[in-house]
mmCIF file of the N, C-alpha and C atoms, coordinates in Angstrom:
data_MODEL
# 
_entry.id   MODEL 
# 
loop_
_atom_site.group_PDB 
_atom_site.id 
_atom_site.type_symbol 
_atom_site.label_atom_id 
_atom_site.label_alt_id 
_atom_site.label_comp_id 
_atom_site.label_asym_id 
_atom_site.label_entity_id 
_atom_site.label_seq_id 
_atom_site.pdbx_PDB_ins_code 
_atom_site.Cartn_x 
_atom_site.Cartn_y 
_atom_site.Cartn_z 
_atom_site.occupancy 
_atom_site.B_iso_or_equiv 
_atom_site.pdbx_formal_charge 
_atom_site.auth_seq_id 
_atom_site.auth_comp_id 
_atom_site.auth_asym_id 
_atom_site.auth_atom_id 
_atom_site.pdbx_PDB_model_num 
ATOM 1   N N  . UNK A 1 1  ? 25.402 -12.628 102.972 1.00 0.00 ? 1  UNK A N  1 
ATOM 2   C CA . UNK A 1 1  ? 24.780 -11.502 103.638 1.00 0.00 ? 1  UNK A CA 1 
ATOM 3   C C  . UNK A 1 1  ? 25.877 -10.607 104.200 1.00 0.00 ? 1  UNK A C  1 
ATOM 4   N N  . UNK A 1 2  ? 26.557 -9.547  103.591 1.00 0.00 ? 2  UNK A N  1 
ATOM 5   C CA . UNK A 1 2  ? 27.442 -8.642  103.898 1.00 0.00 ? 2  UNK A CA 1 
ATOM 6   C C  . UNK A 1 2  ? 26.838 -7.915  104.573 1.00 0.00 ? 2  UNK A C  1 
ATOM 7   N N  . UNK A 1 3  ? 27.580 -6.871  104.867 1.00 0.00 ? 3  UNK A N  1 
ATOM 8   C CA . UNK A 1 3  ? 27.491 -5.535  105.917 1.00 0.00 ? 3  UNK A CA 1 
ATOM 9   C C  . UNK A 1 3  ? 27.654 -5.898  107.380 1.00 0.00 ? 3  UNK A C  1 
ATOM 10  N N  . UNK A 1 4  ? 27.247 -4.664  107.743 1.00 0.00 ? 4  UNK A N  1 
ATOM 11  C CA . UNK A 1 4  ? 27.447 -4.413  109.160 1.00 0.00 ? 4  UNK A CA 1 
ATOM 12  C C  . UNK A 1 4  ? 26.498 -5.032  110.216 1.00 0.00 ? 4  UNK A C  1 
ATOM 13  N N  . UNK A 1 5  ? 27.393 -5.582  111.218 1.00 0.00 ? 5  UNK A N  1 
ATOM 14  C CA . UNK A 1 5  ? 26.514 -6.416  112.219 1.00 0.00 ? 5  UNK A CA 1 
ATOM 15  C C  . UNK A 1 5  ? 27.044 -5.782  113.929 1.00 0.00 ? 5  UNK A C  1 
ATOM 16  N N  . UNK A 1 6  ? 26.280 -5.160  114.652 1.00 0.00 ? 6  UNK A N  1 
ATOM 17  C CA . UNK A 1 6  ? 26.591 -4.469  115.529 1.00 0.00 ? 6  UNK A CA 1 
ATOM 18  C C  . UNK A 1 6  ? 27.382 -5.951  116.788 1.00 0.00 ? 6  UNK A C  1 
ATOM 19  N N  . UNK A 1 7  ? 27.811 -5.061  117.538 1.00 0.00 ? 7  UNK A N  1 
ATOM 20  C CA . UNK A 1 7  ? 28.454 -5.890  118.753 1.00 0.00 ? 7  UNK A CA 1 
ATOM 21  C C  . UNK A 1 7  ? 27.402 -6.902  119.224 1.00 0.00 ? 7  UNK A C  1 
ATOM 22  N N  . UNK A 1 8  ? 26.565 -5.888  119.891 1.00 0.00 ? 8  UNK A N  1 
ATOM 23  C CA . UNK A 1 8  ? 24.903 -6.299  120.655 1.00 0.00 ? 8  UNK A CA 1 
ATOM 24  C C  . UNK A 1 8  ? 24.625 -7.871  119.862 1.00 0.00 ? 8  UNK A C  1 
ATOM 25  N N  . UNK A 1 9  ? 24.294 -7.681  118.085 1.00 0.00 ? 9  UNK A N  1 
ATOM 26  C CA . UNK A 1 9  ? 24.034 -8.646  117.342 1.00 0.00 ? 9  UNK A CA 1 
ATOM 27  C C  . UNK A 1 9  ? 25.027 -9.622  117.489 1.00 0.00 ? 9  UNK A C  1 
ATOM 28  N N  . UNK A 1 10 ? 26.192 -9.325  117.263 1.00 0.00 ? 10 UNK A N  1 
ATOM 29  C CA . UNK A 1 10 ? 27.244 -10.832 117.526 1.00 0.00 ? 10 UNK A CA 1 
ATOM 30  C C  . UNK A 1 10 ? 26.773 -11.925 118.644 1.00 0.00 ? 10 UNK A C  1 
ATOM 31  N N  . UNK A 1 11 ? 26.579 -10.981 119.911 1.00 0.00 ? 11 UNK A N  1 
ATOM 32  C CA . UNK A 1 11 ? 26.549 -11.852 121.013 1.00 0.00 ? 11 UNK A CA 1 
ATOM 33  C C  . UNK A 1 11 ? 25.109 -12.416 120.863 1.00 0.00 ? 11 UNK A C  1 
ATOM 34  N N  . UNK A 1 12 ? 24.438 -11.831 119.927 1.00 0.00 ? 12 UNK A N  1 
ATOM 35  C CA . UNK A 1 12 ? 23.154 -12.474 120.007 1.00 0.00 ? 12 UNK A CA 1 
ATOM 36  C C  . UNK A 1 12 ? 23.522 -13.608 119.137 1.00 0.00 ? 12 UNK A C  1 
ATOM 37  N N  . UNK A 1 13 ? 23.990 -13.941 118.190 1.00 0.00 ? 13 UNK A N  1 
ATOM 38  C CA . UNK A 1 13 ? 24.370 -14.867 117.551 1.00 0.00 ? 13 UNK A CA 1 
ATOM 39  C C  . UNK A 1 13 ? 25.577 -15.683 117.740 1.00 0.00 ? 13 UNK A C  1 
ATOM 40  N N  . UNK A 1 14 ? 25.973 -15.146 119.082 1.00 0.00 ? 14 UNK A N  1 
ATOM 41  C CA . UNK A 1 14 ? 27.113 -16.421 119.433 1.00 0.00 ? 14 UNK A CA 1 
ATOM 42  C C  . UNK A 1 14 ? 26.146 -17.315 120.750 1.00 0.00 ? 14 UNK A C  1 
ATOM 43  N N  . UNK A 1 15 ? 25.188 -16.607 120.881 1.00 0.00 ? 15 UNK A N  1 
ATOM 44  C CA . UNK A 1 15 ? 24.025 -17.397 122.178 1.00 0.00 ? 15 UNK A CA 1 
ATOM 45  C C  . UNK A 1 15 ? 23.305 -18.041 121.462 1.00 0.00 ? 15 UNK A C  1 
ATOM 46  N N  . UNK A 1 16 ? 23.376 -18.230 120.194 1.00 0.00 ? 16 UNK A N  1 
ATOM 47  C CA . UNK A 1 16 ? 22.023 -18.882 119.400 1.00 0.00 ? 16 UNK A CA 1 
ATOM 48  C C  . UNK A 1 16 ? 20.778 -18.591 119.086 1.00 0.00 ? 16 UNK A C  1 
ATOM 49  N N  . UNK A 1 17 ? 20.944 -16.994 118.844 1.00 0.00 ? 17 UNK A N  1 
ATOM 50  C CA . UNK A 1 17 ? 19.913 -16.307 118.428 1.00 0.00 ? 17 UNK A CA 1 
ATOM 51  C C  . UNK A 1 17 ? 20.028 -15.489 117.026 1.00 0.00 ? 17 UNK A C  1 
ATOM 52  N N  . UNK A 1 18 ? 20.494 -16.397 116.323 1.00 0.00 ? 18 UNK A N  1 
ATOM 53  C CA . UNK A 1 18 ? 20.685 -15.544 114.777 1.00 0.00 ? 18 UNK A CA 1 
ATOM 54  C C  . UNK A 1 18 ? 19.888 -15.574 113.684 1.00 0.00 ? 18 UNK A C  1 
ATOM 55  N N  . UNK A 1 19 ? 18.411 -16.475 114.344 1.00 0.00 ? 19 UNK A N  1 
ATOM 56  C CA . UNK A 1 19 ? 17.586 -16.241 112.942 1.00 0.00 ? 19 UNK A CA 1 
ATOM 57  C C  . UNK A 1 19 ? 16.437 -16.201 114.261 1.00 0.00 ? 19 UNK A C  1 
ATOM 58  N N  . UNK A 1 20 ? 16.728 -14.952 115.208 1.00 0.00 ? 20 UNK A N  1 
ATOM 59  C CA . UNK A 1 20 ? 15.466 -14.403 115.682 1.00 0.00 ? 20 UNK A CA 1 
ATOM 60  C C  . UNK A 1 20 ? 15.582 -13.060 115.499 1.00 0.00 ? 20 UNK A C  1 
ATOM 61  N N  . UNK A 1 21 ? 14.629 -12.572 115.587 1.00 0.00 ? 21 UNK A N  1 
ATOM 62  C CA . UNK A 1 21 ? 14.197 -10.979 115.263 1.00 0.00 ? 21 UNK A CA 1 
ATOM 63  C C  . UNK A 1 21 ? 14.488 -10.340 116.468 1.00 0.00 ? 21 UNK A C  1 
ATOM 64  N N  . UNK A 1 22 ? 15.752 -9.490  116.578 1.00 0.00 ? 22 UNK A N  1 
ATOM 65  C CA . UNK A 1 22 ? 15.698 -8.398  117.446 1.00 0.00 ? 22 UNK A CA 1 
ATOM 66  C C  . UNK A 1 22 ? 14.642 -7.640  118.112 1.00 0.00 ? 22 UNK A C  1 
ATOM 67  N N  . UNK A 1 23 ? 14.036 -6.854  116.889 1.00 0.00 ? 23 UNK A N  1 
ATOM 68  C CA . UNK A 1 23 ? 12.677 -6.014  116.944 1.00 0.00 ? 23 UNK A CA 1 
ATOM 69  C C  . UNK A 1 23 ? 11.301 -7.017  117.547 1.00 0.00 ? 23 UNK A C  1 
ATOM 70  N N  . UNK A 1 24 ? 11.011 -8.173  117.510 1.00 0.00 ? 24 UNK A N  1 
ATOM 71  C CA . UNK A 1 24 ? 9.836  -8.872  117.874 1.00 0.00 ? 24 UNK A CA 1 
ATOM 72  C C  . UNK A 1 24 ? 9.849  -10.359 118.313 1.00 0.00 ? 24 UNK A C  1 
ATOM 73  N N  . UNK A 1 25 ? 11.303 -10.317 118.341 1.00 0.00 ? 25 UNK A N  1 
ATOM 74  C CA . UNK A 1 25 ? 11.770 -12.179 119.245 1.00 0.00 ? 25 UNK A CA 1 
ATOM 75  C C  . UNK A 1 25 ? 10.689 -13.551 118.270 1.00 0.00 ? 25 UNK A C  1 
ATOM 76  N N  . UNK A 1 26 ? 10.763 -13.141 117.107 1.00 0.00 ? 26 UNK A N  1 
ATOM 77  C CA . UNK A 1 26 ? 10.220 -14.159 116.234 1.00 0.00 ? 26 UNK A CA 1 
ATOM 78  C C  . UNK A 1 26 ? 11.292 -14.512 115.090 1.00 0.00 ? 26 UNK A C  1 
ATOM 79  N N  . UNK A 1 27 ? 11.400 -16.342 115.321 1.00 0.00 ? 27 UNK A N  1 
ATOM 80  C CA . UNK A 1 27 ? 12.103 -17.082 114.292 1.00 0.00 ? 27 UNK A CA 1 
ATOM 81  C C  . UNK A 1 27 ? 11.855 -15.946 112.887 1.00 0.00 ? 27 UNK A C  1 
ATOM 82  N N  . UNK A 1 28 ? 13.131 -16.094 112.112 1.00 0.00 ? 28 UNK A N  1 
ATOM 83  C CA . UNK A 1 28 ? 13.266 -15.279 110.804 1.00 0.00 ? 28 UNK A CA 1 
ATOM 84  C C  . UNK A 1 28 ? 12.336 -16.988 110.052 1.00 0.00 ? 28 UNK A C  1 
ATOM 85  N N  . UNK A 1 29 ? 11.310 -16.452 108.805 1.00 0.00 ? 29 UNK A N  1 
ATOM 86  C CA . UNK A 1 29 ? 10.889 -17.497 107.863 1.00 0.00 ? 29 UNK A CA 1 
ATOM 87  C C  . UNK A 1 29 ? 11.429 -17.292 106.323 1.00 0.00 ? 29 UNK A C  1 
ATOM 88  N N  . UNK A 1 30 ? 11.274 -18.416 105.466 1.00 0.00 ? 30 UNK A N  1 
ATOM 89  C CA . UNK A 1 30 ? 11.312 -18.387 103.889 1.00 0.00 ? 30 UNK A CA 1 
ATOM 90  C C  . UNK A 1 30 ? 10.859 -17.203 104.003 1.00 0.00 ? 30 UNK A C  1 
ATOM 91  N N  . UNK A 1 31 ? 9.381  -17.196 103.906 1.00 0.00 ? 31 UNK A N  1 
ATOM 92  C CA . UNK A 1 31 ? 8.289  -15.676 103.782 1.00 0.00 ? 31 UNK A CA 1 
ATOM 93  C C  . UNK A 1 31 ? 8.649  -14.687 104.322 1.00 0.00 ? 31 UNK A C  1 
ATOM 94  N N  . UNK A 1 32 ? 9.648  -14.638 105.300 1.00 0.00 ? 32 UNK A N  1 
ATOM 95  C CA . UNK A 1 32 ? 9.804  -13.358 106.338 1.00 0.00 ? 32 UNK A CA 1 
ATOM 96  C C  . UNK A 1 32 ? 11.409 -13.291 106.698 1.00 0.00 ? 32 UNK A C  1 
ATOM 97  N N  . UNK A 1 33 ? 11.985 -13.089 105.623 1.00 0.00 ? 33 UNK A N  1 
ATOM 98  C CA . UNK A 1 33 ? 13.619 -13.599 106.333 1.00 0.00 ? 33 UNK A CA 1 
ATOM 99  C C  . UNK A 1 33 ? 13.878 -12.099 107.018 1.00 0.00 ? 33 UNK A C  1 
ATOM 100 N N  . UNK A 1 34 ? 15.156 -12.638 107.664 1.00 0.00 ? 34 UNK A N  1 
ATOM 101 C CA . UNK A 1 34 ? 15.720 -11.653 109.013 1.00 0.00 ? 34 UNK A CA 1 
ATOM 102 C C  . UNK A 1 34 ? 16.913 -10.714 107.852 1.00 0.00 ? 34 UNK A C  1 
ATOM 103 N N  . UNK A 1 35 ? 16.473 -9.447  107.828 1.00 0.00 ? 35 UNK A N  1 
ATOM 104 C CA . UNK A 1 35 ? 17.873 -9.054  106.776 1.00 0.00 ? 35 UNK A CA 1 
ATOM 105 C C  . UNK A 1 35 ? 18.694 -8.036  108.305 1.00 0.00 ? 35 UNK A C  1 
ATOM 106 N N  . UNK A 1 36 ? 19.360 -7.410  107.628 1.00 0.00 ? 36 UNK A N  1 
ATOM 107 C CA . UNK A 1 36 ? 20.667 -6.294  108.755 1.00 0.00 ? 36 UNK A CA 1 
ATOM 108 C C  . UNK A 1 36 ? 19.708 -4.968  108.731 1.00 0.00 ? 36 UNK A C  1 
ATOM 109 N N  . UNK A 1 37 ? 19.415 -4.507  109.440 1.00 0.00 ? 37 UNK A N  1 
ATOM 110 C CA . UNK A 1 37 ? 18.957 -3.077  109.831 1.00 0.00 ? 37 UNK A CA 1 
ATOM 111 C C  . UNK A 1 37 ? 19.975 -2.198  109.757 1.00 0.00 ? 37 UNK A C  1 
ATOM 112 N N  . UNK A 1 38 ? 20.282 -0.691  110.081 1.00 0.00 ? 38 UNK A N  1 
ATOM 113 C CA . UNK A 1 38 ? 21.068 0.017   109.825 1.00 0.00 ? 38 UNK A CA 1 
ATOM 114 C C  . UNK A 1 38 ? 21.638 0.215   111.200 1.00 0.00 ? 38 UNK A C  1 
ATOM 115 N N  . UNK A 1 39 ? 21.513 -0.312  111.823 1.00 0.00 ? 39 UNK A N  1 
ATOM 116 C CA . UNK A 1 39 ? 22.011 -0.736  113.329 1.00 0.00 ? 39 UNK A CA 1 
ATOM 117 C C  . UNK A 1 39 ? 22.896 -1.677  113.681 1.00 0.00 ? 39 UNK A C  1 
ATOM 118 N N  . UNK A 1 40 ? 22.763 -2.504  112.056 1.00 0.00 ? 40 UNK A N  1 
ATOM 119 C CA . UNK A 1 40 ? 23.830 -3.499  112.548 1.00 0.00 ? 40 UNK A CA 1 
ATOM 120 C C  . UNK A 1 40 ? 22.539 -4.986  113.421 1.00 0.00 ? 40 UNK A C  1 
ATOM 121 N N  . UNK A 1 41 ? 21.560 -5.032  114.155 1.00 0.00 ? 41 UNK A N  1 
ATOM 122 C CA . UNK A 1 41 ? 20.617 -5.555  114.260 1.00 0.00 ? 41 UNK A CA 1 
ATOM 123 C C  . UNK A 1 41 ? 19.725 -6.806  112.810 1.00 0.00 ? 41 UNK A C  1 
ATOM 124 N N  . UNK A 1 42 ? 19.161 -7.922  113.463 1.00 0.00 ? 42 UNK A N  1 
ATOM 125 C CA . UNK A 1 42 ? 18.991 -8.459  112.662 1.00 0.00 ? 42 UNK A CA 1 
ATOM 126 C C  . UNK A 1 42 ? 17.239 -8.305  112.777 1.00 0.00 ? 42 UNK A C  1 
ATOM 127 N N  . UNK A 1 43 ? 16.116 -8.424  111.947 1.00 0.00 ? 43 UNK A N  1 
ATOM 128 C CA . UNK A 1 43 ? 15.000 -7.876  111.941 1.00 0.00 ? 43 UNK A CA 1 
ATOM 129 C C  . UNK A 1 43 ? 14.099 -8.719  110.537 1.00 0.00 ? 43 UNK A C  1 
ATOM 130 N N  . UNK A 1 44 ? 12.849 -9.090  110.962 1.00 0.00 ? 44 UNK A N  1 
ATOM 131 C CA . UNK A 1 44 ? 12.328 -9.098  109.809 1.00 0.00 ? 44 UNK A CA 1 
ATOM 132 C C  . UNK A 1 44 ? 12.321 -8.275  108.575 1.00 0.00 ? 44 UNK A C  1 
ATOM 133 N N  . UNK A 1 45 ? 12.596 -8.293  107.333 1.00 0.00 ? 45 UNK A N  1 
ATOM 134 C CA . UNK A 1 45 ? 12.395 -7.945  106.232 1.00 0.00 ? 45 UNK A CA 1 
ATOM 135 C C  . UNK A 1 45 ? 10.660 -6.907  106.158 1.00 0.00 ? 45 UNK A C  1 
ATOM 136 N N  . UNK A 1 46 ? 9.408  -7.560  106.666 1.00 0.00 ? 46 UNK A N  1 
ATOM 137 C CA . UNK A 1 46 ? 8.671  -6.726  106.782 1.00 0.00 ? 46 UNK A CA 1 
ATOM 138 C C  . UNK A 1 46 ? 8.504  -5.733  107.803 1.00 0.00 ? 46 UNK A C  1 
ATOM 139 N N  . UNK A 1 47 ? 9.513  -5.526  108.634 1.00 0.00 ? 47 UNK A N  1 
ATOM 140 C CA . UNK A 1 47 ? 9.493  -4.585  109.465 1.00 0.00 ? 47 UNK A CA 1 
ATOM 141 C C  . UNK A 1 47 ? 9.864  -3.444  108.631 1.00 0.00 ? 47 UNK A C  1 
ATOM 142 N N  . UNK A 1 48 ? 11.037 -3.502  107.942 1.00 0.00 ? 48 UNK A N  1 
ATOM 143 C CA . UNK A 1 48 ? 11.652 -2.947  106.744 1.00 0.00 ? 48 UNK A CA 1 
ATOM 144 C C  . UNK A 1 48 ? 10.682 -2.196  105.814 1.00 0.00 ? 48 UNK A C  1 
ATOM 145 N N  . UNK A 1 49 ? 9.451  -2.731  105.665 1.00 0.00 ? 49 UNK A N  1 
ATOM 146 C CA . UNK A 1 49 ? 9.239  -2.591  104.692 1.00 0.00 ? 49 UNK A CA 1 
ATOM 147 C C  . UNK A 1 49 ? 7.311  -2.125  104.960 1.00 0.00 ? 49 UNK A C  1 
ATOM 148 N N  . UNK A 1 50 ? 6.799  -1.962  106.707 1.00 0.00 ? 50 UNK A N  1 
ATOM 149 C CA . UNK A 1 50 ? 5.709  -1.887  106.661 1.00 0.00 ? 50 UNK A CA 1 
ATOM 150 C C  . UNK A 1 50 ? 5.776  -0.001  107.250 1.00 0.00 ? 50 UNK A C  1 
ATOM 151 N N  . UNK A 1 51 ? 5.403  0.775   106.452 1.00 0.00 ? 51 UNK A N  1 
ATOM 152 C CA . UNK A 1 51 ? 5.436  2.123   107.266 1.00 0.00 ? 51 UNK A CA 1 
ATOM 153 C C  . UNK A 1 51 ? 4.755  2.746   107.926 1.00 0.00 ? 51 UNK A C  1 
ATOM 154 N N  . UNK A 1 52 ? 4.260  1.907   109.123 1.00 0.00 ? 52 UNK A N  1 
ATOM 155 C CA . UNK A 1 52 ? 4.011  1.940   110.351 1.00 0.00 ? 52 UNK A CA 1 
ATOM 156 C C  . UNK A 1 52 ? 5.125  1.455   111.037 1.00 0.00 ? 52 UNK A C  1 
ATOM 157 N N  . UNK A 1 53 ? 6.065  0.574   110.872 1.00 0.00 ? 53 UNK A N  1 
ATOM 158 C CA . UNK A 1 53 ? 6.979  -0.036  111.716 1.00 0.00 ? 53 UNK A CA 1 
ATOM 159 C C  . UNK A 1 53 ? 7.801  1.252   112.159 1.00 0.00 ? 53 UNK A C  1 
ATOM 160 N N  . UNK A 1 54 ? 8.697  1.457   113.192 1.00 0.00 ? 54 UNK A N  1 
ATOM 161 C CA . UNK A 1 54 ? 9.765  2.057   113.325 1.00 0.00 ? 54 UNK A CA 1 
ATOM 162 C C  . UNK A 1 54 ? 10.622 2.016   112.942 1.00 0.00 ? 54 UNK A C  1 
ATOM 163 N N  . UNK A 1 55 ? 11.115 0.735   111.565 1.00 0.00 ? 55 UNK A N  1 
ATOM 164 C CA . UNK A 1 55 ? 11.846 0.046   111.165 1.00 0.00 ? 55 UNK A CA 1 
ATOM 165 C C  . UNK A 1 55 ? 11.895 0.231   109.673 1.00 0.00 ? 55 UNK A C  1 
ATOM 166 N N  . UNK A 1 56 ? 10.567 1.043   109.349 1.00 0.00 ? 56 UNK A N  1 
ATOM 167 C CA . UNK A 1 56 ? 10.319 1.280   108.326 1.00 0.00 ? 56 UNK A CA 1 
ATOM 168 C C  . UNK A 1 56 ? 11.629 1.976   107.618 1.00 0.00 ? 56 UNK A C  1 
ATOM 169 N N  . UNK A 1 57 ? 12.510 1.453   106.191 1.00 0.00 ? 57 UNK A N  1 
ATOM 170 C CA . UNK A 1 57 ? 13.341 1.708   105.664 1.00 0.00 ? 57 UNK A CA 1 
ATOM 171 C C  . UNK A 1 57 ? 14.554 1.807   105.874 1.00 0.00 ? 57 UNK A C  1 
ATOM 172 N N  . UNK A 1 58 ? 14.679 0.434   107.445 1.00 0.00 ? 58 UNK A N  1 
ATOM 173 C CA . UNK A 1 58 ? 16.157 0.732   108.064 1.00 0.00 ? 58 UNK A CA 1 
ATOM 174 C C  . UNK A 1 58 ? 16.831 -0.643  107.567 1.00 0.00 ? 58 UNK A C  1 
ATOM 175 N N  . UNK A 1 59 ? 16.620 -1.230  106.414 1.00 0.00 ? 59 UNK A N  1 
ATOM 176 C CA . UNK A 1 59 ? 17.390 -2.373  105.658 1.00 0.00 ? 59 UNK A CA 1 
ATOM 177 C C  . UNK A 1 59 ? 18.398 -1.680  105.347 1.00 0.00 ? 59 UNK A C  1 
ATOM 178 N N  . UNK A 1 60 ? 19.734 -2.294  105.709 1.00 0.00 ? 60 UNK A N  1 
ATOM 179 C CA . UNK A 1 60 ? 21.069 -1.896  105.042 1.00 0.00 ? 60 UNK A CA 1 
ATOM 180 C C  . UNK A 1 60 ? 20.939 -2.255  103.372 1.00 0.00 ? 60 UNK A C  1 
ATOM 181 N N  . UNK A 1 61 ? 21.852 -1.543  103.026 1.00 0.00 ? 61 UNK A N  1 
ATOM 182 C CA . UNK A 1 61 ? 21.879 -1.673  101.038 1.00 0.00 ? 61 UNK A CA 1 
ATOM 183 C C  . UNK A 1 61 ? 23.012 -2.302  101.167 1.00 0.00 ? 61 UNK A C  1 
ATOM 184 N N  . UNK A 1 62 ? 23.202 -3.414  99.769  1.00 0.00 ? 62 UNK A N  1 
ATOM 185 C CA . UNK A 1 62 ? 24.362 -3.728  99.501  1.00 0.00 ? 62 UNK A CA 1 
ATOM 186 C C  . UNK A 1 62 ? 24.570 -5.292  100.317 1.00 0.00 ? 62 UNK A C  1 
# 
């Protein structure tokens, strides 16, 4: 999983929060994995991808 991971996100994942959702504080699943937002933030995949979300189309590429 390359790219960019903001500051904010590090420390969330040096506290033991790296397969929770920034955007909604829910465990990342098989069905629902956590990809990089364009923030650098880690986020469900359907946040990404529902356009109602605010999140709608902020999956990093690549």
């Amino acid at each position: 999983m390359a790219g960019f991971i903001s500051a904010a996100q590090q420390r969330r994942d040096h506290a033991g929060l790296r397969n929770v959702c920034t955007a909604c504080g829910h465990d990342g699943t098989n069905s629902d994995p956590l990809v990089k937002s364009d923030d650098g933030s880690r986020i469900h995949r359907s946040h990404t991808t529902d356009p109602h979300s605010g999140f709608y189309g902020a999956e990093q590429k690549g």
